[in-house]
C-alpha positions in Angstrom: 22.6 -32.2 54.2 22.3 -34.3 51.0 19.7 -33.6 48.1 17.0 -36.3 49.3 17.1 -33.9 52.8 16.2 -30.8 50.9 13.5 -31.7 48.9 12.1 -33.8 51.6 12.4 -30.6 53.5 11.1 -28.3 50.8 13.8 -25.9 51.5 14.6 -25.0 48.3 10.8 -24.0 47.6 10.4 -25.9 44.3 12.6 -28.6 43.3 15.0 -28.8 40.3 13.0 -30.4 38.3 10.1 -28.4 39.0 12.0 -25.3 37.7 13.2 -27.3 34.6 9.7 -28.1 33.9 8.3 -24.9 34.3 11.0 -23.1 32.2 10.1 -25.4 30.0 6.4 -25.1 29.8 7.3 -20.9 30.0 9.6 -21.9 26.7 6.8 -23.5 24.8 3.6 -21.5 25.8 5.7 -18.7 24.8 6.7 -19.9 21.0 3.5 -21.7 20.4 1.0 -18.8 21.4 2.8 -15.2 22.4 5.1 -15.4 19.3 2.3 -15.9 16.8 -0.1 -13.2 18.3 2.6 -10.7 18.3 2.9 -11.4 15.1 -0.2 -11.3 14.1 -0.9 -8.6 16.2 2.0 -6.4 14.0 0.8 -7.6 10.9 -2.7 -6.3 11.8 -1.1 -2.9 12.7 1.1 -3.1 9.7 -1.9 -3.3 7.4 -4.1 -0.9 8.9 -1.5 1.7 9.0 -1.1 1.0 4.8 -4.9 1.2 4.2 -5.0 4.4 6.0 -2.0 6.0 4.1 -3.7 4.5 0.7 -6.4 7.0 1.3 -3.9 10.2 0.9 -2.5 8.6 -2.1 -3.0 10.3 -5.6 -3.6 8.4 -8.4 -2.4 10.4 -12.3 -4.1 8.4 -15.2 -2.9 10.0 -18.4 -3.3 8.7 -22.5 0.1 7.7 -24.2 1.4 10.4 -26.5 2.9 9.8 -30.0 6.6 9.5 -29.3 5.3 6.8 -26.0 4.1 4.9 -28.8 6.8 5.1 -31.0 9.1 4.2 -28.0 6.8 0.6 -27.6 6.9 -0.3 -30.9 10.4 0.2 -30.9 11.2 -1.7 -27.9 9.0 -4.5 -29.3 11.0 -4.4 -32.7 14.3 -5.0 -30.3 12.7 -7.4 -28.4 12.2 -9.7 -31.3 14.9 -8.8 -33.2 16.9 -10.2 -30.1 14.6 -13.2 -29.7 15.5 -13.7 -33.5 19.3 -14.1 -33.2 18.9 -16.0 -30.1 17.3 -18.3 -32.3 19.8 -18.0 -34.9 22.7 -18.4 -32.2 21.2 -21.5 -30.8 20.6 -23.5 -34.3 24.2 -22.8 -35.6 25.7 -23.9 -32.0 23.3 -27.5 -32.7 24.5 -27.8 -36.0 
């Protein structure tokens, strides 16, 4: 029994090339719509779970004391003391 006999015959149910297509069709009706609703759909779940857990969240506001200021201003004095020879580094490498 050669190939032309069998799908003349129907005996394999559907063809080769029915399968192919089909698996195919199965391939892309799965990447272009289940794919992006699952992930929608666990991006959905994803944020509802964090807006419920926001609510049990405590928040501390406080005012900066003294030495937290001190330790600003001092960072800020670094900062541009750094920025500064930087500065002074990249002129004298020109030059």
């Amino acid at each position: 029994m050669n190939t032309n006999e069998i799908f003349k015959n129907r005996k394999l149910g559907l063809g080769v090339a029915s399968l192919i297509g089909l698996a195919f069709i199965g391939f892309t009706v799965g990447w272009v719509f289940l794919i992006p609703i699952a992930a929608f759909a666990f991006l959905l779940y994803g944020y509802v779970v964090y807006t419920r857990e926001q609510k049990h969240r405590i928040n501390l506001k406080y005012k900066p004391t003294e030495a937290m200021k001190a330790i600003a201003r001092k960072e800020m004095e670094l900062k541009k003391e750094k920025e500064r020879l930087m500065y002074e580094q990249h002129h004298s490498e020109i030059k």
